[in-house]
C-alpha positions in Angstrom: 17.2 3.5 -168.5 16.4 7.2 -168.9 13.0 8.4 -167.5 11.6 11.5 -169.0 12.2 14.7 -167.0 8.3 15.3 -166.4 8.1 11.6 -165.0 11.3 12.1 -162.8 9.6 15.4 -161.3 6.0 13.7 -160.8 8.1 10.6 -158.7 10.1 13.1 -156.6 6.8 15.2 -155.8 5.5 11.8 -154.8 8.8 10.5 -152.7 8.8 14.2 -151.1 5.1 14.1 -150.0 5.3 10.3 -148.6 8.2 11.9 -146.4 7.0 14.3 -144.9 3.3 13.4 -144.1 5.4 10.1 -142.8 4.3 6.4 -144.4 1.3 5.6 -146.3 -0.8 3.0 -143.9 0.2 -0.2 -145.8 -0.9 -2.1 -148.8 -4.7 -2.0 -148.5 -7.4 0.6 -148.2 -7.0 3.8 -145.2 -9.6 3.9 -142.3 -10.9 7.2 -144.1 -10.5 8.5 -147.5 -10.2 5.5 -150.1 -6.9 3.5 -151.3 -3.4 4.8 -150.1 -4.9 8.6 -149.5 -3.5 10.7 -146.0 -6.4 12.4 -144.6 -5.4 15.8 -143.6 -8.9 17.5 -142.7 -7.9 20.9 -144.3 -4.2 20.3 -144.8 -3.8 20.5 -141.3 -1.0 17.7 -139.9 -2.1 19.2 -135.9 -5.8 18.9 -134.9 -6.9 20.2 -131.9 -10.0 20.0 -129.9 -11.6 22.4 -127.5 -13.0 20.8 -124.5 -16.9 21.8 -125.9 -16.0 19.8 -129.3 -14.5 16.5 -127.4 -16.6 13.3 -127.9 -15.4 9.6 -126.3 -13.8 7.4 -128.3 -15.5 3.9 -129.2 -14.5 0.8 -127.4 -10.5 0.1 -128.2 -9.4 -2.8 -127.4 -7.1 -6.0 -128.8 -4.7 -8.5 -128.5 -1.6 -7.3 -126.3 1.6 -7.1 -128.9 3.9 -8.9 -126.4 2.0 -10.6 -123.9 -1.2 -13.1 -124.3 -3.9 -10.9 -122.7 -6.0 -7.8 -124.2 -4.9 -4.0 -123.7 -8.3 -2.2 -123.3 -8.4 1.8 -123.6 -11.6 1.8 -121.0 -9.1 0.4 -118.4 -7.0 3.9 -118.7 -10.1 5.8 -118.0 -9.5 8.6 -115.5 -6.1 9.0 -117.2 -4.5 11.0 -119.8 -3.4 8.6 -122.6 -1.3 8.6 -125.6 -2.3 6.8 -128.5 0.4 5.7 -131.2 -0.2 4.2 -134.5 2.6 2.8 -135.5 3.9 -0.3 -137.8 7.2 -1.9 -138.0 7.5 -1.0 -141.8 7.3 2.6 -141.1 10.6 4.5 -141.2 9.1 7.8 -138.9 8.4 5.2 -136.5 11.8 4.6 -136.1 12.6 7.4 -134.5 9.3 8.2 -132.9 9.1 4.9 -130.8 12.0 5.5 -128.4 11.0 9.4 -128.1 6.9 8.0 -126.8 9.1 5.5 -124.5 10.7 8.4 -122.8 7.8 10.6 -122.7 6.1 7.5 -120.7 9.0 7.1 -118.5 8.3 10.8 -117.6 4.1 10.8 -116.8 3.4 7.2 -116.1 3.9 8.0 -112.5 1.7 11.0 -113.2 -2.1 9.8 -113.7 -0.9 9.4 -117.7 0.3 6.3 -120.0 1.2 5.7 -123.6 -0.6 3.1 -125.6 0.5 2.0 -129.1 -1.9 0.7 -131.9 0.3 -1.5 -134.1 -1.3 -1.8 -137.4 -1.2 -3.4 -140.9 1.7 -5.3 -139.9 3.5 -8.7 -139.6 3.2 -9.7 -136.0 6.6 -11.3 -135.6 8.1 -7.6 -136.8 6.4 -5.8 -134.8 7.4 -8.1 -131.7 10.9 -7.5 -132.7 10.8 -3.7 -133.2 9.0 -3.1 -129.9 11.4 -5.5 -128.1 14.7 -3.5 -129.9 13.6 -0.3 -129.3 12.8 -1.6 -125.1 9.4 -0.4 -125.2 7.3 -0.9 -122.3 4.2 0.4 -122.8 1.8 -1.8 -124.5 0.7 -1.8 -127.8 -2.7 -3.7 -129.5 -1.8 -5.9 -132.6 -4.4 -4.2 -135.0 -4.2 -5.9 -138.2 -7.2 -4.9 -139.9 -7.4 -1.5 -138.5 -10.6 -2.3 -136.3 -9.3 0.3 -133.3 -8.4 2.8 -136.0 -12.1 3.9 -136.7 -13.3 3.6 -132.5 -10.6 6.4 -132.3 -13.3 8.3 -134.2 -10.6 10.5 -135.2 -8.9 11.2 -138.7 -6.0 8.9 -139.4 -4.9 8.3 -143.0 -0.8 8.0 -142.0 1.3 5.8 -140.0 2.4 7.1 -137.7 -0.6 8.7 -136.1 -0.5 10.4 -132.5 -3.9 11.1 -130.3 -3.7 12.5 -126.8 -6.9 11.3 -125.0 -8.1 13.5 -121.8 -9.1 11.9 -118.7 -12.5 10.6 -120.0 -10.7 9.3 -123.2 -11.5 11.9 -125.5 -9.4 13.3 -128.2 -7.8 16.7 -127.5 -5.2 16.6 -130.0 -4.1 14.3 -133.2 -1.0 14.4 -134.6 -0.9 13.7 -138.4 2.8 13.5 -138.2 5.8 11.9 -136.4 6.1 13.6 -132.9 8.8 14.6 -130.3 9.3 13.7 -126.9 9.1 17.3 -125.7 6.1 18.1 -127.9 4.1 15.0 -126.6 5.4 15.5 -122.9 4.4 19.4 -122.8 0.8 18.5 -124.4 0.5 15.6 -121.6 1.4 18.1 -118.9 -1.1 20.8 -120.5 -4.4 17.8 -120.3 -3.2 16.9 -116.9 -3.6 20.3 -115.7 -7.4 20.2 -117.2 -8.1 18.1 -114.3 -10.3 15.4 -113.5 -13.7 18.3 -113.6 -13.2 19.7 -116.9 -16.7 19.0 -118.9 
C-alpha cells in the first residue's frame, strides 16, 4: 500500500520529533499540557534556575520499585539529588539508565544520590529493566504520575532529568536524555553551592 507523499512527510516529521525530544509519556494524558503534548517552556529542552528563582519541591514520595518500603525525597534533604523519570517502554532510557548508574557510583559517597521516578508503566517491566541494567539507586513506582506534578517542574517527556540542590529545589531540568558526564559535572557544580546558598 502506497501512502501519499504529503502523508509520508507529515509521519516522518512526527517519527523525527518523538526522537529527539525522547518518548511521549505513555498512553494517557501528560502532567502538563493536555493529551500526548512535550512541554518545552519556550522550546527550551535545558531549564535552568538561578538560586533567587528556586522554590522546594512538594512531598515525593512512593512505593520502592524493588523492595517493599517507600523511597521519600524529604529523606535526601541536605543532599544533592538526581531525579529520573523513566519507564521501561522508553527507548532513550535505554541508554540513559546505566549512564545515571555510573554517575551515582561517582557522588553517592559525596553528599549526592540519584533517585528514579518510574512512571506509566507495567511494574513487572520495570523490575526487570532496573534489575538488567544493575541499577542500585532506587526508583518510586509512579503509575499515575502523582510525584510528577510535586516536582513542580515542567515534564511532558520520558525521560525527564531534575537536579535538586541541597534543600531539594530544582536547579536544572533536563527535557532530554542525559549523559553521564553532563549529569556528573552539573552534580559537582550544586555541590560546590554548599550547604549556605539561600
Amino acid at each position: 500500500m502506497r501512502f501519499p507523499r504529503s502523508l509520508s512527510a507529515v509521519v516522518l516529521a512526527v517519527v523525527a520529533l518523538l526522537v529527539v525530544t525522547g518518548c511521549a509519556t505513555g498512553d494517557d494524558a501528560v502532567v502538563q499540557g493536555g493529551p500526548n503534548q512535550i512541554v518545552a517552556p519556550d522550546g527550551k529542552t535545558v531549564i535552568r534556575y538561578d538560586v533567587a528563582d528556586r522554590k522546594p519541591i512538594g512531598h515525593v514520595s512512593g512505593p520502592d520499585l524493588l523492595g517493599d518500603g517507600t523511597v521519600d525525597l524529604n529523606s535526601y534533604k541536605g543532599k544533592v539529588v538526581v531525579v529520573n523519570v523513566w519507564a521501561s517502554w522508553c527507548p532513550p532510557c535505554r541508554k540513559e539508565a546505566p549512564e545515571l548508574e555510573k554517575v551515582y557510583q561517582r557522588i553517592k559517597d559525596r553528599g549526592a544520590a540519584v533517585v528514579g521516578i518510574d512512571f506509566r508503566d507495567n511494574r513487572g517491566s520495570a523490575q526487570d529493566f532496573a534489575r538488567d541494567r544493575g541499577l542500585t539507586y532506587p526508583s518510586i513506582y509512579d503509575y499515575g504520575g502523582q510525584n510528577l506534578s510535586a516536582l513542580g517542574v515542567p515534564v511532558g517527556a520520558v525521560p525527564t532529568t531534575v537536579i535538586l540542590d541541597r534543600q531539594l529545589r530544582p536547579v536544572i531540568v533536563y527535557l532530554k536524555s542525559v549523559s553521564e558526564q553532563e549529569i556528573y559535572d552539573e552534580v559537582v557544580r550544586v555541590l560546590a553551592e554548599g550547604d549556605d546558598a539561600p
